[in-house]
N, C-alpha and C positions, 0 to 999 in steps of 0.2 A: 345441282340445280333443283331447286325448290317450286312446286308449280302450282299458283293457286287461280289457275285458270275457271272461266265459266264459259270457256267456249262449250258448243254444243258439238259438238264433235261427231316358251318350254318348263312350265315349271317340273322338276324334279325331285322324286320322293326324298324326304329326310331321314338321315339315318340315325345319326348323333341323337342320345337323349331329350329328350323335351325339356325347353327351358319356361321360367313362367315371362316371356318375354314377347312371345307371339300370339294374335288373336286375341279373341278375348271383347264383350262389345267397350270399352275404357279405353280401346286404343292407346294410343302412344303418353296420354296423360299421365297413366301409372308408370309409364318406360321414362317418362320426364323425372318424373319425383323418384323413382327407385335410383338415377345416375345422379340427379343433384344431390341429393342423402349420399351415396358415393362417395361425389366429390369433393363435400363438405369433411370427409375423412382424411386423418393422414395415410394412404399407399403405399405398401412397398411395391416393387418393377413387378413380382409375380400377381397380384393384384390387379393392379391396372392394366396388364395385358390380359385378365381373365376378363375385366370390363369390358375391354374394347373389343376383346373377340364376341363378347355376348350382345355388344351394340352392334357389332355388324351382320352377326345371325339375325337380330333383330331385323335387316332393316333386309334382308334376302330370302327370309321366313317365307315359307318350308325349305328352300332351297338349300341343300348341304354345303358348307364352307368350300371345305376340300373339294367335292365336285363340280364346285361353283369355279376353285379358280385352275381347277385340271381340266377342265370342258369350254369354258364359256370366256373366262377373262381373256382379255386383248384377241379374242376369237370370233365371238359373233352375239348378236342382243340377245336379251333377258327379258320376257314379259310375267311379271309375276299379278294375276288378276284376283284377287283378294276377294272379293262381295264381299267385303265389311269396309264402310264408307270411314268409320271412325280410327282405324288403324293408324293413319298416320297424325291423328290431330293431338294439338298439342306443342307441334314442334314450331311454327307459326300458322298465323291466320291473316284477310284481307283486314281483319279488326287491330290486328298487332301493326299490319302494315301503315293502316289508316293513323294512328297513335304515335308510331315513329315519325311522321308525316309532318302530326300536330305540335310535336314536341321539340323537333330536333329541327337543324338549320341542314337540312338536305339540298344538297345543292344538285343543280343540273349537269350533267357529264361527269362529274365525280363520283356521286351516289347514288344516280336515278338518270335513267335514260327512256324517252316519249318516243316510239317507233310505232313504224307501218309498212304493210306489203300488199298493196293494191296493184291490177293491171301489172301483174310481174316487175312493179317499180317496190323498191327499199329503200324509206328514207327516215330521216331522224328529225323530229319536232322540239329539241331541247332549245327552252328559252334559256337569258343569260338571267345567272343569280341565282336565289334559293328557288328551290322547290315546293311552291306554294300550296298547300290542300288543293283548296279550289281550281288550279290552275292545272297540276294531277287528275280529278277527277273530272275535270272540263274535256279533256282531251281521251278520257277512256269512256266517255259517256259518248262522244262523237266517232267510235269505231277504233282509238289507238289502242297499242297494245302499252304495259309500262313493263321494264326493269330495272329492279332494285340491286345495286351490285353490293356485295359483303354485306349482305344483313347481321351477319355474329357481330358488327360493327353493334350494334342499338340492342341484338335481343339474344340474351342471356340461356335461350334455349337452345337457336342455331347454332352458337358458340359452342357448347355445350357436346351437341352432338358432333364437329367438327374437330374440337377439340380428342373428343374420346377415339372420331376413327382415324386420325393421326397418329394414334398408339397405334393402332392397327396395322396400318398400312405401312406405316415409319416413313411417312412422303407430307407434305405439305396437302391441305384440305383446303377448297374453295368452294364460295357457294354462290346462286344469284335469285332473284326471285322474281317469275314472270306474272303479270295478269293482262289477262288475253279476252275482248269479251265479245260474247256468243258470234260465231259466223263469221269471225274476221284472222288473220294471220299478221303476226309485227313480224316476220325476216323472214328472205331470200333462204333458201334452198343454202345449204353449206356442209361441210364438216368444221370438227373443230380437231385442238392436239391434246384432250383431255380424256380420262374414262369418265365416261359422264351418267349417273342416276338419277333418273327422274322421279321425283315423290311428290306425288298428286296430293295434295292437300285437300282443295276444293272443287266443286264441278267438275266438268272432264273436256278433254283436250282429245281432237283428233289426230295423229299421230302417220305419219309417211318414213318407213324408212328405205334407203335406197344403199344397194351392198358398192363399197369403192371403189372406185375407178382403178384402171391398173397403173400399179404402181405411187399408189394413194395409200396403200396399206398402212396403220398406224404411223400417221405422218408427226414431222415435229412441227409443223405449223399450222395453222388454221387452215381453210381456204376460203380465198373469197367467194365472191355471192355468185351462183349457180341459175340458168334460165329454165324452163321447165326443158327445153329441148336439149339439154345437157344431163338431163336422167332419163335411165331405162326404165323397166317397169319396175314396183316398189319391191322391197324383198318382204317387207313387213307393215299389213293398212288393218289399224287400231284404234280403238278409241282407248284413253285412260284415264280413268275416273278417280274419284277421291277412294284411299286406300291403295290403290296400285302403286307399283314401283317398276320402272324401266331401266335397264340396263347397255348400253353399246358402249361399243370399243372408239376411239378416236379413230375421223377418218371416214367413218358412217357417214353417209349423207342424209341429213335429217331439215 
């Protein structure tokens, strides 16, 4: 999940060598051009698994791989807080968003879903047909929230980096991309069946997490939508700002 929200809203020393992949103020723009350069190469298998593990240090930077997934994987979130706003830029923007918008035949509930979570209600604003600019930013200028689902569909970056940590992972990669604006929330309280990273793009997004119900533990299904009287108190109350990356296991209530 890709988040270039403007709401208003453990890391772990590294052990492994320093690679030139983290930090830095260039953010993710040199990490873009170093993996297209990459991938415009022919690869042999030990190559491309030394990419994909370098794409994924990248994206859990300072955090050590190995004690990333001996500690934390399918365990409990990751707040990695960066103060460098530019780290993740590069991979998309609301300007990339705005662009796929204008160009492409996006259609409603296919590619782009208009939500909102007001008064503990969730509900979904998708007209029938494309997905009009105007009609987009008509509905996020009045308090909705938008998601973009499979953006690697249109932008050759998300692709890109989705592609590379499929090497990694050796699982199928998905992505989605929220814009959320100032002071409001688009959905209900839920878990989902995925590991899910949140990469802050833009503005920052205030963030609730709540630890699983019993018997919730990394579920195979999603779960539906959640009332506030159906969570205890949060385990984790964050804001996440452009540069940050967030971590939970499926099954979190977020």
């Amino acid at each position: 999940k890709l988040d270039t929200s403007a709401q208003d809203a453990p890391t772990l020393k590294k052990k492994k060598k320093k690679t030139n992949l983290g930090g830095g103020g260039g953010g993710a723009v040199k990490i873009v051009d170093k993996f297209v350069e990459m991938g415009s190469k022919q690869r042999d298998g030990a190559s491309g698994k030394d990419e994909a593990r370098q794409m994924f240090e990248w994206l859990i930077h300072p955090v050590n791989t190995d004690q990333f997934f001996k500690e934390l994987w399918e365990n409990k979130p990751l707040l990695i807080k960066r103060h460098n706003s530019n780290y993740n830029s590069g991979w998309f923007s609301s300007k990339d968003f705005s662009n796929i918008l204008k160009h492409n035949p996006i259609q409603f509930g296919t590619h782009l879903d208009l939500t909102s979570y007001r008064e503990g209600k969730r509900e979904t604003h998708n007209l029938p047909g494309r997905a009009y600019p105007h009609l987009v930013w008509k509905h996020f200028n009045n308090g909705g929230s938008i998601r973009m689902l499979n953006p690697q569909t249109y932008s050759e970056q998300v692709w890109l980096l989705l592609n590379t940590l499929q090497d990694f992972f050796r699982s199928t990669m998905g992505a989605n991309v929220y814009l959320t604006p100032p002071g409001t929330q688009g959905f209900a309280p839920h878990y989902d069946d995925i590991e899910a990273f949140m990469i802050q793009l833009e503005g920052k997004k205030h963030w609730r997490l709540y630890a699983p119900r019993e018997n919730e533990c990394l579920p195979i299904n999603s779960s539906p939508n959640f009332t506030q009287t159906d969570l205890g108190k949060p385990i984790l109350d964050t804001i996440l700002e452009a540069g940050d990356v967030f971590y939970f296991p499926r099954g979190t209530i977020h």
